[in-house]
PDB file of N, CA, C and O in Angstrom:
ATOM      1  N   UNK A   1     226.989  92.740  -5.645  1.00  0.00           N
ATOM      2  CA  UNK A   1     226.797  92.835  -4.210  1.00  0.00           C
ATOM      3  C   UNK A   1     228.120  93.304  -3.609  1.00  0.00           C
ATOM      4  O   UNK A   1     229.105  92.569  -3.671  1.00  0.00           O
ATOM      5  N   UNK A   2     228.171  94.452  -3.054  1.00  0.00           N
ATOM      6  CA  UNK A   2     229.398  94.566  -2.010  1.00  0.00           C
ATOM      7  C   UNK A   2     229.846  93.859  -1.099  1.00  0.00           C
ATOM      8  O   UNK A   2     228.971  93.083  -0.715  1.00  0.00           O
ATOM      9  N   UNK A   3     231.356  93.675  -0.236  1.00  0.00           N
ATOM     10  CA  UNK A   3     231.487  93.168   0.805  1.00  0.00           C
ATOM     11  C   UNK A   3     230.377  93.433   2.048  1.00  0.00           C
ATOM     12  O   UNK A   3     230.124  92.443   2.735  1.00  0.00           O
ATOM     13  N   UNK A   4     229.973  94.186   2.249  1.00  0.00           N
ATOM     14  CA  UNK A   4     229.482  94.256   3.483  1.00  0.00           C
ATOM     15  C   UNK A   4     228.231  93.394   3.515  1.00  0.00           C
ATOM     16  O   UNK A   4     228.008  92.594   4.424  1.00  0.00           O
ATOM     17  N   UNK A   5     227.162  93.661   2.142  1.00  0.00           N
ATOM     18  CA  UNK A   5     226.237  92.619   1.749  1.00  0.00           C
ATOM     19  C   UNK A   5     226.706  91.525   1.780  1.00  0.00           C
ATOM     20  O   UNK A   5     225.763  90.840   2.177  1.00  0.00           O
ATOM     21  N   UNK A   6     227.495  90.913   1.637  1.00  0.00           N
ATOM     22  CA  UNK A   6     227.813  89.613   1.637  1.00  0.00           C
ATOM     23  C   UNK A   6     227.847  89.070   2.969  1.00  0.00           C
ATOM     24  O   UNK A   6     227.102  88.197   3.415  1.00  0.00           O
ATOM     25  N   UNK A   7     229.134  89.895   3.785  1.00  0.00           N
ATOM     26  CA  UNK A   7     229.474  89.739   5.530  1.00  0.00           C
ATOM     27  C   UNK A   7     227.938  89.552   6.227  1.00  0.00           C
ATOM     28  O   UNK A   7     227.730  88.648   7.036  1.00  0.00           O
ATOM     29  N   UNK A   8     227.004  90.407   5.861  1.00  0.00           N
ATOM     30  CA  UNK A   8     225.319  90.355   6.782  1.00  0.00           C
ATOM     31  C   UNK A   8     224.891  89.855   6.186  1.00  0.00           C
ATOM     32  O   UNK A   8     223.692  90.085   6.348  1.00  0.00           O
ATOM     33  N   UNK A   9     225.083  88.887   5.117  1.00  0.00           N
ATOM     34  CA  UNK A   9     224.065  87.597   4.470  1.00  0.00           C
ATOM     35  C   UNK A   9     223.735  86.491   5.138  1.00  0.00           C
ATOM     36  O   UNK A   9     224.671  85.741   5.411  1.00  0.00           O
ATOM     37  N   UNK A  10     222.430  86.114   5.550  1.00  0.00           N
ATOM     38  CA  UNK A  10     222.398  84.680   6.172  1.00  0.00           C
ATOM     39  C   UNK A  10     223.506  83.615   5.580  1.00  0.00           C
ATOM     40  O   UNK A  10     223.448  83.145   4.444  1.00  0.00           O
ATOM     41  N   UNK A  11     224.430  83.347   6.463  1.00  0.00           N
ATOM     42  CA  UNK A  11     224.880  81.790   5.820  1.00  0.00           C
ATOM     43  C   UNK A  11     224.692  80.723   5.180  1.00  0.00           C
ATOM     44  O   UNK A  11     225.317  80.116   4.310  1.00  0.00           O
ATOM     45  N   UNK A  12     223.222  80.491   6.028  1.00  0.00           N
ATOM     46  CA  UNK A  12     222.478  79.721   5.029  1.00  0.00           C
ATOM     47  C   UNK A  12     222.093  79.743   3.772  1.00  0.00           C
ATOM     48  O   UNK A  12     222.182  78.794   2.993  1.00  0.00           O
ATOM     49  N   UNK A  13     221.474  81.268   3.434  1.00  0.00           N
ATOM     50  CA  UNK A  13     221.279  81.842   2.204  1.00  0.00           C
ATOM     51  C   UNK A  13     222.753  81.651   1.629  1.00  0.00           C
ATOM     52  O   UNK A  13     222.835  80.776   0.767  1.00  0.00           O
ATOM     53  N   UNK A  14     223.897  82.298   1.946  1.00  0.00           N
ATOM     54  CA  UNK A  14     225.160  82.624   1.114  1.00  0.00           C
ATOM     55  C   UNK A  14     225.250  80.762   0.539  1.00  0.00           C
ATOM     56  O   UNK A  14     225.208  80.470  -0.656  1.00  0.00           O
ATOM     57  N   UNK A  15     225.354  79.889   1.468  1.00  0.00           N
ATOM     58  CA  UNK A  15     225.585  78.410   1.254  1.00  0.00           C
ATOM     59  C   UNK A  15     224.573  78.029   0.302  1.00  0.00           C
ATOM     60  O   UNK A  15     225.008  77.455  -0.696  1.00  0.00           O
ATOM     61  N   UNK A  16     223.155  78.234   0.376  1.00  0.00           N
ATOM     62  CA  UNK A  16     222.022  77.715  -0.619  1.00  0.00           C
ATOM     63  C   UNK A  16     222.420  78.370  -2.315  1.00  0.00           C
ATOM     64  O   UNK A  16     222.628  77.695  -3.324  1.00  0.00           O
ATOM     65  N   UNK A  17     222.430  79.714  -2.196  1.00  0.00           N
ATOM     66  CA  UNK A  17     222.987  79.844  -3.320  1.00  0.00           C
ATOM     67  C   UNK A  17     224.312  79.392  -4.130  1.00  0.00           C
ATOM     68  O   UNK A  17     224.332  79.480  -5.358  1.00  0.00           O
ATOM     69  N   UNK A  18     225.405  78.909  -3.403  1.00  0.00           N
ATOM     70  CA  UNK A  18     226.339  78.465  -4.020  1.00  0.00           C
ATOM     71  C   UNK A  18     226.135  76.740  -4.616  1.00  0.00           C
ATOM     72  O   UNK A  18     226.586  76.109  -5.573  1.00  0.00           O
ATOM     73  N   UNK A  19     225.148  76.412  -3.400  1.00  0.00           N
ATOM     74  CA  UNK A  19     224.780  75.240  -4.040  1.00  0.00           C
ATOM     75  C   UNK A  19     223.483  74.890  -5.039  1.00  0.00           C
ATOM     76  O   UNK A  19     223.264  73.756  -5.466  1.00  0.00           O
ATOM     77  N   UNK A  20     222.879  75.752  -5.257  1.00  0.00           N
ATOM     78  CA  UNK A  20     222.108  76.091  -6.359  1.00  0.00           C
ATOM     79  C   UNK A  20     222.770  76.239  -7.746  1.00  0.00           C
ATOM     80  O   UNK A  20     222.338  75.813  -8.817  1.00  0.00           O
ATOM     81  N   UNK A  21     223.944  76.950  -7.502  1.00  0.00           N
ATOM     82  CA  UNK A  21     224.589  76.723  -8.678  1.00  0.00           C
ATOM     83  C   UNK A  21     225.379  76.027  -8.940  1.00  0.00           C
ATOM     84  O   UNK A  21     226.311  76.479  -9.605  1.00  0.00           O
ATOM     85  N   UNK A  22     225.392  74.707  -8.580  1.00  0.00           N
ATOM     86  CA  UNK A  22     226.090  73.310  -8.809  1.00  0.00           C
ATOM     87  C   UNK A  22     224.884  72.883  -9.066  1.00  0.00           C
ATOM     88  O   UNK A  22     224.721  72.949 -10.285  1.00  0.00           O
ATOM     89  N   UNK A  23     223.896  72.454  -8.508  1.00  0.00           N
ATOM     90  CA  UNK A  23     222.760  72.182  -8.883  1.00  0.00           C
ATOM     91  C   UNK A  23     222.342  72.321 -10.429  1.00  0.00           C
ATOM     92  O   UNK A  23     221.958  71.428 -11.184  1.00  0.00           O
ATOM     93  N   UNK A  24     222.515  73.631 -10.678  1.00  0.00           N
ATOM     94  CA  UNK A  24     221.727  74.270 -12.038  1.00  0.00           C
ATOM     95  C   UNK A  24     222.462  73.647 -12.865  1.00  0.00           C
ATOM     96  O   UNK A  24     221.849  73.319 -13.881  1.00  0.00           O
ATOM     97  N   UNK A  25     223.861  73.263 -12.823  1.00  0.00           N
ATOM     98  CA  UNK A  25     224.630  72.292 -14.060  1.00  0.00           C
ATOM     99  C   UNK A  25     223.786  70.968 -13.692  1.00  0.00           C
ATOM    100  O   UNK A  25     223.149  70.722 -14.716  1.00  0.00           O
ATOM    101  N   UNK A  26     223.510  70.096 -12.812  1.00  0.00           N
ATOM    102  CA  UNK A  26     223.539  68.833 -12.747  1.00  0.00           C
ATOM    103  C   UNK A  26     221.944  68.357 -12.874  1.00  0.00           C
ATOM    104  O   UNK A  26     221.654  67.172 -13.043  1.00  0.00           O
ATOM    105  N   UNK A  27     221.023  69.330 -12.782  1.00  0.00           N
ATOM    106  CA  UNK A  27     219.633  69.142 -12.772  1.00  0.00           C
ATOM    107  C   UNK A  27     219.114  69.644 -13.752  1.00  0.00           C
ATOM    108  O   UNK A  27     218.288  68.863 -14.223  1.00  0.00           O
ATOM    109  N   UNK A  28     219.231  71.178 -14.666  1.00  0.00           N
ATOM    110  CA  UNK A  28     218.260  71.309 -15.544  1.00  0.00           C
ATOM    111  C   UNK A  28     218.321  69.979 -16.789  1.00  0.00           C
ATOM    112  O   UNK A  28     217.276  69.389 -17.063  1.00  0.00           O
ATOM    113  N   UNK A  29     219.167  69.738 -17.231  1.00  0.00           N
ATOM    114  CA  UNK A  29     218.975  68.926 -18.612  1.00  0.00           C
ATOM    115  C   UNK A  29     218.283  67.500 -18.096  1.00  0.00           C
ATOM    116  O   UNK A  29     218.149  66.732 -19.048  1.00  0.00           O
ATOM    117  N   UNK A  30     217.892  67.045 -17.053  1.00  0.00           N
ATOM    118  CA  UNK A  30     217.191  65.907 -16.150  1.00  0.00           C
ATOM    119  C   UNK A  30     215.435  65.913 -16.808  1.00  0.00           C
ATOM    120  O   UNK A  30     214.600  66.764 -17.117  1.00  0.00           O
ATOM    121  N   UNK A  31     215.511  64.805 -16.784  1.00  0.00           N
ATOM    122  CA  UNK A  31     214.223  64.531 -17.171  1.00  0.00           C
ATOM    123  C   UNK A  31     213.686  64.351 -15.716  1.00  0.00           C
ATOM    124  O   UNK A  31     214.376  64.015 -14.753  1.00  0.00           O
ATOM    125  N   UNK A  32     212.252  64.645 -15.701  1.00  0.00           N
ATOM    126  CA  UNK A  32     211.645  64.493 -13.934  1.00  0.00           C
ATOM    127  C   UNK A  32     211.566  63.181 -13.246  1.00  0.00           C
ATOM    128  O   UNK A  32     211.309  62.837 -12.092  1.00  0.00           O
ATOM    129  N   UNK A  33     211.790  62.735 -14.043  1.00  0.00           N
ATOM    130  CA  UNK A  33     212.020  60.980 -13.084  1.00  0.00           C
ATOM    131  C   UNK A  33     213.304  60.926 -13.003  1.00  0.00           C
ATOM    132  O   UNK A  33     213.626  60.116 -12.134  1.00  0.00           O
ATOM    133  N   UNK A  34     214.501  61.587 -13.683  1.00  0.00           N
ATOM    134  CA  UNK A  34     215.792  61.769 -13.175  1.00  0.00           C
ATOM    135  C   UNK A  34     215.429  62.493 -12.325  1.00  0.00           C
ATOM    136  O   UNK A  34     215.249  61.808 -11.319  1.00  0.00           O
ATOM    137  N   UNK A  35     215.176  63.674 -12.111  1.00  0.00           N
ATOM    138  CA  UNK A  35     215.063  64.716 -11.369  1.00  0.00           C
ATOM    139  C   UNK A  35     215.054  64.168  -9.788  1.00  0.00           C
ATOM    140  O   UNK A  35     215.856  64.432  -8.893  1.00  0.00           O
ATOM    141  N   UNK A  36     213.571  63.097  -9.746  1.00  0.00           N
ATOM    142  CA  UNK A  36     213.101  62.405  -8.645  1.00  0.00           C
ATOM    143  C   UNK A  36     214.442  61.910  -7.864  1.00  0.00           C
ATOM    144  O   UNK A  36     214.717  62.103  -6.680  1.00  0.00           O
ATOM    145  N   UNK A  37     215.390  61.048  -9.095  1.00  0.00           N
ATOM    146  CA  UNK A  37     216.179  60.315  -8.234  1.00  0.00           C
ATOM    147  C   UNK A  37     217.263  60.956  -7.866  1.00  0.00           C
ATOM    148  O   UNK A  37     218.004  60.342  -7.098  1.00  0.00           O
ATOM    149  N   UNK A  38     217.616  62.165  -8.236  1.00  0.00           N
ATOM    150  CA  UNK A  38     218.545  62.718  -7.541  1.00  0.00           C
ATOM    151  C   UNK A  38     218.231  63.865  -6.422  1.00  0.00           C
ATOM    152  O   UNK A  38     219.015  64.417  -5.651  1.00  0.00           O
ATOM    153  N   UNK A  39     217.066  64.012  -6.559  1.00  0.00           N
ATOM    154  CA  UNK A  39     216.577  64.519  -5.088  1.00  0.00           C
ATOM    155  C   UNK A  39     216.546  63.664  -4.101  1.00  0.00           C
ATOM    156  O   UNK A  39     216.746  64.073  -2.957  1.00  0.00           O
ATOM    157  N   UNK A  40     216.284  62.291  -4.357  1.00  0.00           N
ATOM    158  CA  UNK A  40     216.519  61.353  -3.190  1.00  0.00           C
ATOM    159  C   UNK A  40     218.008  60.932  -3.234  1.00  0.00           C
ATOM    160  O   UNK A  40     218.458  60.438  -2.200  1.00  0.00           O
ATOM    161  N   UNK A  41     218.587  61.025  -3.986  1.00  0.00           N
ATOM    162  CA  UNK A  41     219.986  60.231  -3.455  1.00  0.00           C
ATOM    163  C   UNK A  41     221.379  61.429  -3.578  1.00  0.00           C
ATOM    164  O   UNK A  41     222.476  61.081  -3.142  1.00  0.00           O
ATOM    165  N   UNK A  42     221.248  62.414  -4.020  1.00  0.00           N
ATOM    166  CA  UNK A  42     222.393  63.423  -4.462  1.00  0.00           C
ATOM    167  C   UNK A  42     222.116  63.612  -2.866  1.00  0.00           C
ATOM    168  O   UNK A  42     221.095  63.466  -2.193  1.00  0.00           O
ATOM    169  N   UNK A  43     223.934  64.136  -2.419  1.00  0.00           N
ATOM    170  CA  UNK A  43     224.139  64.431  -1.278  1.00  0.00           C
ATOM    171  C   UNK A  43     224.004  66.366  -1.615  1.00  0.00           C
ATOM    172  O   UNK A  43     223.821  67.165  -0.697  1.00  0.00           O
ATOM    173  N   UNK A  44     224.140  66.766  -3.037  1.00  0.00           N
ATOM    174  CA  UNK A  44     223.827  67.798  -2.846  1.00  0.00           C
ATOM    175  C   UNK A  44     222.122  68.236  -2.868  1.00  0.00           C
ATOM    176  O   UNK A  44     221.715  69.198  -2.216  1.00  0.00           O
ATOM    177  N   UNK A  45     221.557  67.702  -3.397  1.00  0.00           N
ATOM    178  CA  UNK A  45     220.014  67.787  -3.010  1.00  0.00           C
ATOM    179  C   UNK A  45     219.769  67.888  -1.594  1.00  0.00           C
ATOM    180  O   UNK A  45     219.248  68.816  -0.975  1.00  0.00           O
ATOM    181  N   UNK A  46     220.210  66.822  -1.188  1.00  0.00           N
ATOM    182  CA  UNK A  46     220.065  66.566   0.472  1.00  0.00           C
ATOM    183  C   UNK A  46     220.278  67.596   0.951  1.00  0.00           C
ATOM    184  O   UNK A  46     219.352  68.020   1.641  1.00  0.00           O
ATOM    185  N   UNK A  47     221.335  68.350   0.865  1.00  0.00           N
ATOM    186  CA  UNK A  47     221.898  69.709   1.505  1.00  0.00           C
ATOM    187  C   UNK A  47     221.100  70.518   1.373  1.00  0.00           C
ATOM    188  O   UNK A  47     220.761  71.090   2.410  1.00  0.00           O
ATOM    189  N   UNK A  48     220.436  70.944   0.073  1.00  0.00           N
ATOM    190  CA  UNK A  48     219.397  72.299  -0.453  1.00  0.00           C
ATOM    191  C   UNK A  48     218.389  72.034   0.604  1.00  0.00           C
ATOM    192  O   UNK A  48     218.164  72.813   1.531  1.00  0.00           O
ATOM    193  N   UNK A  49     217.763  70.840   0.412  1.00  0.00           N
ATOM    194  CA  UNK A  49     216.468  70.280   1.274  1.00  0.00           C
ATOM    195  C   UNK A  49     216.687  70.323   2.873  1.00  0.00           C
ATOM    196  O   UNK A  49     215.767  70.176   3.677  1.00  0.00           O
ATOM    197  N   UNK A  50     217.738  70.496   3.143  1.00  0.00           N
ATOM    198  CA  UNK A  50     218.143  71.138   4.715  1.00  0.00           C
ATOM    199  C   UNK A  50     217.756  72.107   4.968  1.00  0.00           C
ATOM    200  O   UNK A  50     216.979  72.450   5.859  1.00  0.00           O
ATOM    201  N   UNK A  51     218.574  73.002   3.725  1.00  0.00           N
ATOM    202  CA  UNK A  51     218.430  74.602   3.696  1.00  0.00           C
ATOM    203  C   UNK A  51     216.770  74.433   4.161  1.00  0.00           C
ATOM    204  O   UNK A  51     216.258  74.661   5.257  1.00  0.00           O
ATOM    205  N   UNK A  52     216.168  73.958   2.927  1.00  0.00           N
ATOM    206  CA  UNK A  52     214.782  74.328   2.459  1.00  0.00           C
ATOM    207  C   UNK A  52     214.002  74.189   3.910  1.00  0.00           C
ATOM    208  O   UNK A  52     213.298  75.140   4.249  1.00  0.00           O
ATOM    209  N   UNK A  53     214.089  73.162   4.686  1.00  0.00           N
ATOM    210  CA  UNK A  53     213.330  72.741   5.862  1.00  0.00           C
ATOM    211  C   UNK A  53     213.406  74.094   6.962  1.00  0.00           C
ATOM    212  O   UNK A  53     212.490  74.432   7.711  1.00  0.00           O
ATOM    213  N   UNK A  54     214.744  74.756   6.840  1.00  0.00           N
ATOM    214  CA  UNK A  54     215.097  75.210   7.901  1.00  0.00           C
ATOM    215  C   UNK A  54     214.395  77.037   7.395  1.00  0.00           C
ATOM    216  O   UNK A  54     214.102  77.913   8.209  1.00  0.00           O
ATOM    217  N   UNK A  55     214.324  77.113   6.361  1.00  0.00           N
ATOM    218  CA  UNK A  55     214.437  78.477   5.430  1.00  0.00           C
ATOM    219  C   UNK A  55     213.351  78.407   4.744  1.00  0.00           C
ATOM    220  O   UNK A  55     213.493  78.977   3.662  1.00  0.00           O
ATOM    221  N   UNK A  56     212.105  77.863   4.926  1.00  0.00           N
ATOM    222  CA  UNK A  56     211.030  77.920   3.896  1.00  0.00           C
ATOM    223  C   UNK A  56     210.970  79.248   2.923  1.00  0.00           C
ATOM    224  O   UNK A  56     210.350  79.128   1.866  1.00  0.00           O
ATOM    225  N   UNK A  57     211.407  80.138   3.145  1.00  0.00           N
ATOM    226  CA  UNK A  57     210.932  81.302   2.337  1.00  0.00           C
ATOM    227  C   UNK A  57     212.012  81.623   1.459  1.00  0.00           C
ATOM    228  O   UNK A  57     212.003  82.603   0.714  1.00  0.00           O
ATOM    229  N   UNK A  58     213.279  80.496   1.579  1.00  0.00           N
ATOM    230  CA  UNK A  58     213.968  80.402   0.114  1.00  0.00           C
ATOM    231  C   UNK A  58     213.296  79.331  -1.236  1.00  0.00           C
ATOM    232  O   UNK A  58     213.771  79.022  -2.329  1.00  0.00           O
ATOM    233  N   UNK A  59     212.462  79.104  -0.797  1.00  0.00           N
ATOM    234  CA  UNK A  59     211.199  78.140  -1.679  1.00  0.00           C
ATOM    235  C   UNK A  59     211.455  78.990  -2.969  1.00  0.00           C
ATOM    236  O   UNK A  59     212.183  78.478  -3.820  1.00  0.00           O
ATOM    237  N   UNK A  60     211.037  79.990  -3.158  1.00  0.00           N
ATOM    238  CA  UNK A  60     210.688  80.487  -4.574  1.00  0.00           C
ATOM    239  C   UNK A  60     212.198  80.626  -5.427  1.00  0.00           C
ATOM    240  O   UNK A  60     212.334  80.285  -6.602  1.00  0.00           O
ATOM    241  N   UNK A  61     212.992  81.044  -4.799  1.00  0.00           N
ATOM    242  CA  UNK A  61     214.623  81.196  -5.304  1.00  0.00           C
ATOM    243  C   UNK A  61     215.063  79.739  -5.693  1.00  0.00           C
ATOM    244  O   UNK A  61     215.372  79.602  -6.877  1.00  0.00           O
ATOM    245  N   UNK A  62     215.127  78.827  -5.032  1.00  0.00           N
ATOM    246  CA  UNK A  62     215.281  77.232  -5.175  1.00  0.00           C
ATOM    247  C   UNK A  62     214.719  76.853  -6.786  1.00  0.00           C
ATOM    248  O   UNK A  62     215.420  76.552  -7.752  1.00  0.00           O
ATOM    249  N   UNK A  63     213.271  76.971  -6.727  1.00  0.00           N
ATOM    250  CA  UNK A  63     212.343  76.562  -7.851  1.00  0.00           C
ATOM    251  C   UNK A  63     212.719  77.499  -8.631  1.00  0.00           C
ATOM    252  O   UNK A  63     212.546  77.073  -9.772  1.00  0.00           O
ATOM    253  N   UNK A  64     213.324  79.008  -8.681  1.00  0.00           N
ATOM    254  CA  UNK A  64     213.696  79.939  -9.946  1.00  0.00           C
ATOM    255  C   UNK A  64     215.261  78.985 -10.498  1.00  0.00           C
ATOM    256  O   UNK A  64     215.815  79.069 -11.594  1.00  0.00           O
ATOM    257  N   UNK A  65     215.537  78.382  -9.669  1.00  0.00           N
ATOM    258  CA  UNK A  65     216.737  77.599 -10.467  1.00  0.00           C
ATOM    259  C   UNK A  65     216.660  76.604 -11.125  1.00  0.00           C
ATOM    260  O   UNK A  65     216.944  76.399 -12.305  1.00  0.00           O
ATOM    261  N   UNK A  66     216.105  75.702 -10.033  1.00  0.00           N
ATOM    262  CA  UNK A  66     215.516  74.075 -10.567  1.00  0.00           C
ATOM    263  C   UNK A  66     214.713  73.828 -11.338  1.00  0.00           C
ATOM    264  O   UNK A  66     214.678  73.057 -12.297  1.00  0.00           O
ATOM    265  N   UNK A  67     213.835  74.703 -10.790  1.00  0.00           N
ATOM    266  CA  UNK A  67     212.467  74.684 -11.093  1.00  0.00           C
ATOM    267  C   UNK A  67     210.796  74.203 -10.152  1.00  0.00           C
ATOM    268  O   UNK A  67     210.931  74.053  -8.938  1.00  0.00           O
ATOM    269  N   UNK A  68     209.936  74.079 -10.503  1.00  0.00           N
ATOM    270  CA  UNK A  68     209.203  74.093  -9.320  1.00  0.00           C
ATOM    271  C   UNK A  68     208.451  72.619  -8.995  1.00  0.00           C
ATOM    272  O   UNK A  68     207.698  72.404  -8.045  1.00  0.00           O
ATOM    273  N   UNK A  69     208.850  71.678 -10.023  1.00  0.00           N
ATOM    274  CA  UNK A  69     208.270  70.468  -9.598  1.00  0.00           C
ATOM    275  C   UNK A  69     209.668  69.802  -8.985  1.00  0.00           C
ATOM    276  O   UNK A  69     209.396  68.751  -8.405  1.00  0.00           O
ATOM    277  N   UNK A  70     210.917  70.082  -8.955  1.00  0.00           N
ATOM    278  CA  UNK A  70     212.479  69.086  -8.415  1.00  0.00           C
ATOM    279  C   UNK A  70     212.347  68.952  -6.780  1.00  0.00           C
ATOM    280  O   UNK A  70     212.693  67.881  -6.280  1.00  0.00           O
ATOM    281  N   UNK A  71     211.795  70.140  -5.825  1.00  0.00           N
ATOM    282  CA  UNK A  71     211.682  69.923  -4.507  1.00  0.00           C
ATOM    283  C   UNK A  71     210.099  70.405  -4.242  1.00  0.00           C
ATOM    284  O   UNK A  71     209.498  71.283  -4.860  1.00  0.00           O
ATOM    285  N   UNK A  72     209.600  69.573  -3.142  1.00  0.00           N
ATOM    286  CA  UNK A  72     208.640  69.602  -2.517  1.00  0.00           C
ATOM    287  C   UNK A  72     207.989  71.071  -2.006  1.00  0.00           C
ATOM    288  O   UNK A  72     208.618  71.610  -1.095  1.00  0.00           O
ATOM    289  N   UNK A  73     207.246  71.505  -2.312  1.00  0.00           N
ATOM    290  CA  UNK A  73     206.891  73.148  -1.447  1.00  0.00           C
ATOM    291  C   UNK A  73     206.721  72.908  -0.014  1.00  0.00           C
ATOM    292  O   UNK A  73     205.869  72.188   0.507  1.00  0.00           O
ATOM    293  N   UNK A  74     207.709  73.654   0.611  1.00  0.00           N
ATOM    294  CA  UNK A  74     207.283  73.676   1.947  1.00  0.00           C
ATOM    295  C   UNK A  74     205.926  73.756   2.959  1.00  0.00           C
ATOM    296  O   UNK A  74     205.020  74.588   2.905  1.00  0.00           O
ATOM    297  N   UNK A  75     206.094  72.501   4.002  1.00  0.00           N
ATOM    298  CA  UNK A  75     204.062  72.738   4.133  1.00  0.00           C
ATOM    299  C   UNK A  75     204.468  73.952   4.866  1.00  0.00           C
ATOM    300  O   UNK A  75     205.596  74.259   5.252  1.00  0.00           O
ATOM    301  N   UNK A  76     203.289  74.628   4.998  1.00  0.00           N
ATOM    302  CA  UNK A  76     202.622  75.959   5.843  1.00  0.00           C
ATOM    303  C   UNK A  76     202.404  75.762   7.083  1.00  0.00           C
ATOM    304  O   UNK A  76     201.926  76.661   7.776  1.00  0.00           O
TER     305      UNK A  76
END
């Protein structure tokens, strides 16, 4: 990605992805009942799930990291 792509990137987006990849160390090797509890108590979960509320249509990018059962699909 060039500078300029970066400069006109949603913030939010630029921020979700950096924390996706802290995520991707601390969540894939999780079993889903780990998974559960660090979606409720990780302050970085908490953060994604901000993103997610505010950004529904980063849904599919989220779950290409995590995967698709770690956060809730956004309702419609």
């Amino acid at each position: 990605m060039n500078a300029q792509a970066s400069e006109s990137e949603n913030p939010d987006h630029r921020q979700l992805r950096e924390l996706l990849e802290q995520a991707k160390a601390l969540n894939l090797p999780a079993f889903p009942d780990q998974q559960k509890v660090w979606v409720a108590e990780s302050p970085l979960a908490q953060e994604i799930k901000s993103i997610l509320a505010q950004h529904p249509e980063f849904y599919a990018e989220i779950t290409a990291v995590v995967g698709a059962d770690v956060f809730p699909a956004p309702k419609s």
